[in-house]
TIPADREN-708768 format. One record per residue (C-alpha): residue in one letter; residue number from 1; x, y, z. Coordinates in Angstrom, 3 decimals, padded with zeros to 6 digits, always signed. Each point is the difference from the previous one (the first is absolute). Layout:
# residues N
NODE / rest / nr / px / py / pz
NODE / A / NUM / X / Y / Z
...
# end
This chain:
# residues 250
NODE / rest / nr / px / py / pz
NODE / X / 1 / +084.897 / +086.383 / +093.193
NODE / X / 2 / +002.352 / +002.614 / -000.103
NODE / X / 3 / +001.469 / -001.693 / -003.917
NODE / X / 4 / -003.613 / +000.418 / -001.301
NODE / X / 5 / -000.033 / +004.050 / +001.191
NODE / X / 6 / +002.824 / +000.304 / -001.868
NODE / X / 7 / -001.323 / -001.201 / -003.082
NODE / X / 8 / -003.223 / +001.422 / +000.658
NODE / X / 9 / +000.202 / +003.124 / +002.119
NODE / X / 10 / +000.533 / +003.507 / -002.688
NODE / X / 11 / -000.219 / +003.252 / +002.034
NODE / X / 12 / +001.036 / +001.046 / +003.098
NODE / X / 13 / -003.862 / +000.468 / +001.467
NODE / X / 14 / +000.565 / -003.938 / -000.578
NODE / X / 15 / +002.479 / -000.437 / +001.830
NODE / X / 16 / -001.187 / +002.312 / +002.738
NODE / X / 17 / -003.248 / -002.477 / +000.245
NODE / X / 18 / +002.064 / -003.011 / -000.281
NODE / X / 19 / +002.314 / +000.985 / +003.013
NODE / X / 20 / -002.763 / +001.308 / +002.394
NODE / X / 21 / -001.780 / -003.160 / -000.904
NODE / X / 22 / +003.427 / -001.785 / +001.328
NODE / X / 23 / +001.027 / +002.080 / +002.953
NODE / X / 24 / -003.719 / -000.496 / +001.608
NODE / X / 25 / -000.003 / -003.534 / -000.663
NODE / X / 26 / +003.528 / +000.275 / +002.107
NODE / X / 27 / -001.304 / +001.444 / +002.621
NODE / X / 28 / +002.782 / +002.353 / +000.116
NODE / X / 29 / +001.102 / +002.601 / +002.584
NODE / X / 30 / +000.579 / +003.347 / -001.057
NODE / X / 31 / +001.665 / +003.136 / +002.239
NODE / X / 32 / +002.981 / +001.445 / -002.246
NODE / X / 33 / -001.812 / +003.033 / -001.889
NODE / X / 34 / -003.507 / -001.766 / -000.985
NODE / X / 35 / -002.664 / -001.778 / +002.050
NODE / X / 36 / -001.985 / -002.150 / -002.601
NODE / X / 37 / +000.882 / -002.314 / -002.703
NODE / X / 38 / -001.413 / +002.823 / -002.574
NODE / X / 39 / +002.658 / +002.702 / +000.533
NODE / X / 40 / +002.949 / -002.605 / +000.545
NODE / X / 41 / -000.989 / -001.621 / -003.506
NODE / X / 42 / +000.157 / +003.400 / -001.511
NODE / X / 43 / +003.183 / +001.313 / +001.707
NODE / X / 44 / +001.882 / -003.260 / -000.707
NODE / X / 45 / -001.601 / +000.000 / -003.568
NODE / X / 46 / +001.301 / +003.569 / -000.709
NODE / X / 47 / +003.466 / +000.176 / +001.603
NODE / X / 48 / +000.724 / -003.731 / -002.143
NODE / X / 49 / -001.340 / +001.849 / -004.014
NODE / X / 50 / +002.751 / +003.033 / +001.735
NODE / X / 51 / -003.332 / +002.389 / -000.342
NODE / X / 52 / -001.169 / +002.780 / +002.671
NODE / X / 53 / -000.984 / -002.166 / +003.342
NODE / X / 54 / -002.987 / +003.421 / +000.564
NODE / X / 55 / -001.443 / -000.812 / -003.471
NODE / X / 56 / -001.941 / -002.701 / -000.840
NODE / X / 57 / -002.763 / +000.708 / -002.044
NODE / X / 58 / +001.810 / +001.163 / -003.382
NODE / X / 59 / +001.708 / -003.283 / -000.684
NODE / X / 60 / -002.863 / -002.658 / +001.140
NODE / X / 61 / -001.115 / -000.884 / -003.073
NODE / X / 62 / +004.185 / +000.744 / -001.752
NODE / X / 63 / +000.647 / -003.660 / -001.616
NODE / X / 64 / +003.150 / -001.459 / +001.153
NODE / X / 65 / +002.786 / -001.791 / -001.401
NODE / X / 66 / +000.270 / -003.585 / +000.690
NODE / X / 67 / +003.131 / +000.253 / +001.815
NODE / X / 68 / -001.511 / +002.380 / +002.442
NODE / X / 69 / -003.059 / -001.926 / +000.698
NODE / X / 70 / +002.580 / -002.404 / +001.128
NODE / X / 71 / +001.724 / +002.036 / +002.158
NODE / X / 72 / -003.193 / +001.515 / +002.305
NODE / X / 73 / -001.241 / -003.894 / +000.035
NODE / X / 74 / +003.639 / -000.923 / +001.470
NODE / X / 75 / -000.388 / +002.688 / +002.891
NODE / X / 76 / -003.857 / -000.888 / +000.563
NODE / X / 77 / +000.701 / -003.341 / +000.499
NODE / X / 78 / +003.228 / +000.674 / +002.139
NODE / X / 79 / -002.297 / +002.200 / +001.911
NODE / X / 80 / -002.867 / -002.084 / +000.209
NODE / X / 81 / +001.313 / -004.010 / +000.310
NODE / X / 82 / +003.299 / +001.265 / +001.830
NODE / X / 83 / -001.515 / +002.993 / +001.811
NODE / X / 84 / +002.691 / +002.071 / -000.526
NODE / X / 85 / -000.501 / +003.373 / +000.528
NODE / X / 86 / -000.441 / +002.752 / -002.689
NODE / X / 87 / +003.350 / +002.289 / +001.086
NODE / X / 88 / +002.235 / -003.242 / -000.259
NODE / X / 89 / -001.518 / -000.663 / -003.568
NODE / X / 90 / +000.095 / +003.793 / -001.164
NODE / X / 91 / +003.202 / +000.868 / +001.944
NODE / X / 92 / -001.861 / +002.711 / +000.792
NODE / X / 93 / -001.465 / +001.447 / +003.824
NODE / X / 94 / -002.056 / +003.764 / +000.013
NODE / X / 95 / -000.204 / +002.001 / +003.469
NODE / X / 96 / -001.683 / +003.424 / -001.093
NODE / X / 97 / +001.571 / +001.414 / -002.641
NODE / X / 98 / +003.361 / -001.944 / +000.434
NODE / X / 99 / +000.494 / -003.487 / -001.823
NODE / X / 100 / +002.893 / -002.072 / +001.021
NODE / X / 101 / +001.755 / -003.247 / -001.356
NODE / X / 102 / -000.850 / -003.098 / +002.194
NODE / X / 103 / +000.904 / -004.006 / -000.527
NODE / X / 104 / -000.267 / -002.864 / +002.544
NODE / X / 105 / +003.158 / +001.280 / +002.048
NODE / X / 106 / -002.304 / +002.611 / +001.525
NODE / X / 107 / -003.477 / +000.480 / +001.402
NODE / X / 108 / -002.436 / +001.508 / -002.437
NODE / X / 109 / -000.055 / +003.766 / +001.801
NODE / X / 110 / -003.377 / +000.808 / +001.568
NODE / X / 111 / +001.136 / +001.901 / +003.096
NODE / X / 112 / -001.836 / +003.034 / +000.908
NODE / X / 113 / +003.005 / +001.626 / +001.297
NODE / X / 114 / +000.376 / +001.898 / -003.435
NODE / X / 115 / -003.355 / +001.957 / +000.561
NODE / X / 116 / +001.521 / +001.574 / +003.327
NODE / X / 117 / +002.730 / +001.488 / -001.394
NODE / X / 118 / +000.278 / +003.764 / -000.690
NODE / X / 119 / -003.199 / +001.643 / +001.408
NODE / X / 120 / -001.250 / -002.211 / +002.216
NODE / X / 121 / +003.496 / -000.254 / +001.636
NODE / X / 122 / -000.399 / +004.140 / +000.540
NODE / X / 123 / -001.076 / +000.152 / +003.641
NODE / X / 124 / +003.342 / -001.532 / +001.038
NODE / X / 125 / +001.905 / +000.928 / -003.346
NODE / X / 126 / -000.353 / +003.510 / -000.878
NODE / X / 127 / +002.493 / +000.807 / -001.915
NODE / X / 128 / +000.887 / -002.724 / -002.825
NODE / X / 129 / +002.580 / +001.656 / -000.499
NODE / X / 130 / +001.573 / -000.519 / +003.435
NODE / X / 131 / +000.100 / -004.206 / -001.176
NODE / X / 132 / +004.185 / -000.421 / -000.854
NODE / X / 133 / -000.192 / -003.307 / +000.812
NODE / X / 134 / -002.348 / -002.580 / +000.091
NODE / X / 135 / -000.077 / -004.353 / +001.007
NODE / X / 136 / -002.445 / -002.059 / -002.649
NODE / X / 137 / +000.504 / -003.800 / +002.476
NODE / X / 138 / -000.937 / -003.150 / -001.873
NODE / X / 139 / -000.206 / +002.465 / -003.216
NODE / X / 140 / -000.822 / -003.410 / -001.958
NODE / X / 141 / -000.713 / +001.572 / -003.396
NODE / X / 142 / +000.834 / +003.441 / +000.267
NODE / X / 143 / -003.330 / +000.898 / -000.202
NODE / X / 144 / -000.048 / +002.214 / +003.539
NODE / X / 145 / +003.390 / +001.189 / +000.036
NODE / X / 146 / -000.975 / +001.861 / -003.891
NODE / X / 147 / -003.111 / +001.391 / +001.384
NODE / X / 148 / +002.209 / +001.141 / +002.774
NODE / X / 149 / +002.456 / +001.912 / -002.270
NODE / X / 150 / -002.997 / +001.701 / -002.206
NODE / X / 151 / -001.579 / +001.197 / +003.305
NODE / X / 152 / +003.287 / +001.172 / +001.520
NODE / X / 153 / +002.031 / +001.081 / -002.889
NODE / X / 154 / +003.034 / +001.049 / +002.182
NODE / X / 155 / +000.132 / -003.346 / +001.831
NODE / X / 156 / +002.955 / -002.211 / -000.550
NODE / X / 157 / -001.405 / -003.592 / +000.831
NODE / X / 158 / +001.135 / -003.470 / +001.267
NODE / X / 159 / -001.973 / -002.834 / -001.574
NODE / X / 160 / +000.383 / -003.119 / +002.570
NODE / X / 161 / -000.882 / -003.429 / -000.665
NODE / X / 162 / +001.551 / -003.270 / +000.915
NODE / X / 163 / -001.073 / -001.647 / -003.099
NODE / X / 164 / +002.725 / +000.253 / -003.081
NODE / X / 165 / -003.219 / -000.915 / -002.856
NODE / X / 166 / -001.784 / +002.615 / +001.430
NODE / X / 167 / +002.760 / +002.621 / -000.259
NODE / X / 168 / +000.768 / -001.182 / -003.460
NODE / X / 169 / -004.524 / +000.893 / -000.427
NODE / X / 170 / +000.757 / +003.368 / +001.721
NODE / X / 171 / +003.242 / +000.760 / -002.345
NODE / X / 172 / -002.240 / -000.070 / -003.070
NODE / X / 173 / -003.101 / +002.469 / +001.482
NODE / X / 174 / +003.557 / +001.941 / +001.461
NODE / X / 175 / +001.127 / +000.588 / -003.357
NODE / X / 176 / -003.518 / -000.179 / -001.961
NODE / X / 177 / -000.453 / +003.346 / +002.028
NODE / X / 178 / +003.690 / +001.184 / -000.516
NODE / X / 179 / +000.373 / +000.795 / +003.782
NODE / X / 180 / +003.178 / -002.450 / +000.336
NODE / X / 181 / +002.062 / +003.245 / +001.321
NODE / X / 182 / -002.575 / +000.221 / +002.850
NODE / X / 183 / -001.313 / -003.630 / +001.143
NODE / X / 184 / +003.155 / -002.167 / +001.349
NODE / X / 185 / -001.040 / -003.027 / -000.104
NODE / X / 186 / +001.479 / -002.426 / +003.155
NODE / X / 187 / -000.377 / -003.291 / +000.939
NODE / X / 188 / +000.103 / -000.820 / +003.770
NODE / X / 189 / -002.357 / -001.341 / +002.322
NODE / X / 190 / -001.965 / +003.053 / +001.543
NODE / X / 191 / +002.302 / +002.273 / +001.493
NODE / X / 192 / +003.372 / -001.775 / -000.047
NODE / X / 193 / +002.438 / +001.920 / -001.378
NODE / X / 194 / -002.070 / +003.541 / -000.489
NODE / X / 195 / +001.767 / +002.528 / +001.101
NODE / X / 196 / -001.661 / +003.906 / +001.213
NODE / X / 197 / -003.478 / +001.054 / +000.557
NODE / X / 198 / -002.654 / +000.541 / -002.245
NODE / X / 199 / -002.583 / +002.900 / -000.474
NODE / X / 200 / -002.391 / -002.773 / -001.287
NODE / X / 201 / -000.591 / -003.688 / +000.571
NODE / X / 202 / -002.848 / -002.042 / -001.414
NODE / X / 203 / +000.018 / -004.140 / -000.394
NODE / X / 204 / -002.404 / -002.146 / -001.206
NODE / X / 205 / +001.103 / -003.226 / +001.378
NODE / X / 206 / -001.103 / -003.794 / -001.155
NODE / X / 207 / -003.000 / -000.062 / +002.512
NODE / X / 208 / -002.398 / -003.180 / -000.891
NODE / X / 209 / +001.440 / -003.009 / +002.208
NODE / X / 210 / +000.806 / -003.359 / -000.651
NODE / X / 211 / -003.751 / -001.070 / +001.023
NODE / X / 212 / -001.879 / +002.629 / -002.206
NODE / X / 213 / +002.598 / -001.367 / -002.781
NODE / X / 214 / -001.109 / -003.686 / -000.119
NODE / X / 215 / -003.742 / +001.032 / +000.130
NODE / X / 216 / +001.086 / +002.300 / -002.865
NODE / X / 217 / +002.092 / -002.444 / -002.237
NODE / X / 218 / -003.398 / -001.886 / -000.943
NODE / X / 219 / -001.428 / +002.974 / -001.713
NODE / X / 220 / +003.575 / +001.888 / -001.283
NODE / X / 221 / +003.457 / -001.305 / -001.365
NODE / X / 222 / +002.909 / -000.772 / +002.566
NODE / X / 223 / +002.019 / +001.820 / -003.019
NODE / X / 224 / -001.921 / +003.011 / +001.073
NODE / X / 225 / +003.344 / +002.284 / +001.530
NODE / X / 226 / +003.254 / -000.844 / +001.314
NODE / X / 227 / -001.218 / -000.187 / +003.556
NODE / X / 228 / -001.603 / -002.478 / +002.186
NODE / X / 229 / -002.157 / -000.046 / +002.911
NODE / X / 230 / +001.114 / +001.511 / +003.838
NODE / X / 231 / +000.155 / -002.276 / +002.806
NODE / X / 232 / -000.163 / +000.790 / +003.350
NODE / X / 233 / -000.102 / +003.247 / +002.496
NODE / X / 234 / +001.450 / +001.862 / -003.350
NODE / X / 235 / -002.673 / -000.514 / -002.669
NODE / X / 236 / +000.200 / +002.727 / -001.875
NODE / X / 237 / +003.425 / +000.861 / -000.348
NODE / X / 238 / +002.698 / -002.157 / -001.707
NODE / X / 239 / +003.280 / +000.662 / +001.340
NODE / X / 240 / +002.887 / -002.660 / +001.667
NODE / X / 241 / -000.423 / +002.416 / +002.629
NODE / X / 242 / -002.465 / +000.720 / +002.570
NODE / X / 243 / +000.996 / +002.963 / +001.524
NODE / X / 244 / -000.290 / +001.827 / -003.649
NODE / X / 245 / -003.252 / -000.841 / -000.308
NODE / X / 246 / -000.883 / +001.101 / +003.424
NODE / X / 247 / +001.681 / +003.383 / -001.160
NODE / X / 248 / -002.372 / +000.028 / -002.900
NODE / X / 249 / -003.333 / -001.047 / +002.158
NODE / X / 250 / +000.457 / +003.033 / +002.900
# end
């Protein structure tokens, strides 16, 4: 099937019908920046041709080059016989207005945390200013500890995670946003090693346990992060050490 689109298929409004077509007949689950098989066609469509992601409509009917029909039927069929998801195919993950590198060493970001920071934080933070120093635990990408530093531009900030891929992940979106001087990136297991008090801790732990994962593995790839599922009284929290997480959950 996917041969005779390439010697068939012209445009990219073709190849936006052809991958809908595929993605419902997959049966896919969507949940990283789009909700139907429509938009994540488009988005993964756009970001492959290297052409604005927010406009579609001037290149639909834009004949393409044979080597880049190739190319988008590659990533539709990696996303729609391997169900991988869009971010790991684009390298790409938005939250708001901030876009961040992602592979399969790190969860594709979708945290809400990001949306509390500056203003909603205000009852308890009133003066951003007053933030010197700030914790980002199980930073994973980056992606929280950088929203962090644009909300509280005089906060110094410790990046945790006890994952070396996903520090390597949160060393690109580090530098990507040239705030090396500011993020430190460490890798321990929760609080081992960190030293002081902070103005300002958040932490988005691995939370879906081992359970939820096996249910989940039918309808997404293992491949999809560096972490597994949570056993036990600590689901929730990955750490060698209980008590950390306990220090997290109170």
């Amino acid at each position: 099937m996917y041969a005779q689109a390439a010697s068939t298929l012209l445009t990219v409004r073709d190849l936006l019908r052809f991958a809908v077509t595929r993605f419902n007949h997959a049966e896919l689950t969507y949940g990283h920046g789009t909700t139907n098989a429509y938009d994540e066609a488009a988005y993964l469509i756009l970001s492959t041709l290297k052409l604005p992601v927010d406009q579609l409509e001037p290149y639909l009917d834009a004949r393409l080059l044979p080597e880049e029909i190739q190319d988008v039927l590659e990533l539709i069929a990696r996303r729609a016989e391997e169900r991988v998801p869009v971010a790991y195919l684009t390298h790409e993950a938005w939250q708001g207005d901030f876009n961040f590198y992602v592979d399969e060493r790190v969860l594709v970001p979708r945290s809400f945390i990001y949306e509390l920071l500056g203003e909603p934080l205000a009852p308890w933070i009133e003066f951003p200013e007053l933030v010197h120093r700030a914790l980002d635990l199980c930073t994973g990408s980056g992606c929280p500890a950088i929203q962090m530093a644009h909300h509280y531009p005089d906060a110094e900030i410790d990046a945790v995670d006890i994952s070396l891929d996903a520090l390597e992940v949160a060393a690109i979106n580090v530098e990507n946003y040239g705030l090396d001087d500011r993020i430190h990136l460490i890798h321990t297991d929760m609080f081992e090693g960190l030293e002081g008090t902070y103005d300002l801790i958040i932490s988005n732990p691995p939370y879906v346990d081992a359970e939820s994962v096996e249910d989940l593995l039918s309808r997404i790839p293992a491949r999809t992060g560096a972490g597994t599922g949570i056993r036990g009284r600590w689901a929730g929290c990955y750490s060698r050490n209980p008590a950390a997480c306990a220090r997290v959950s109170q």
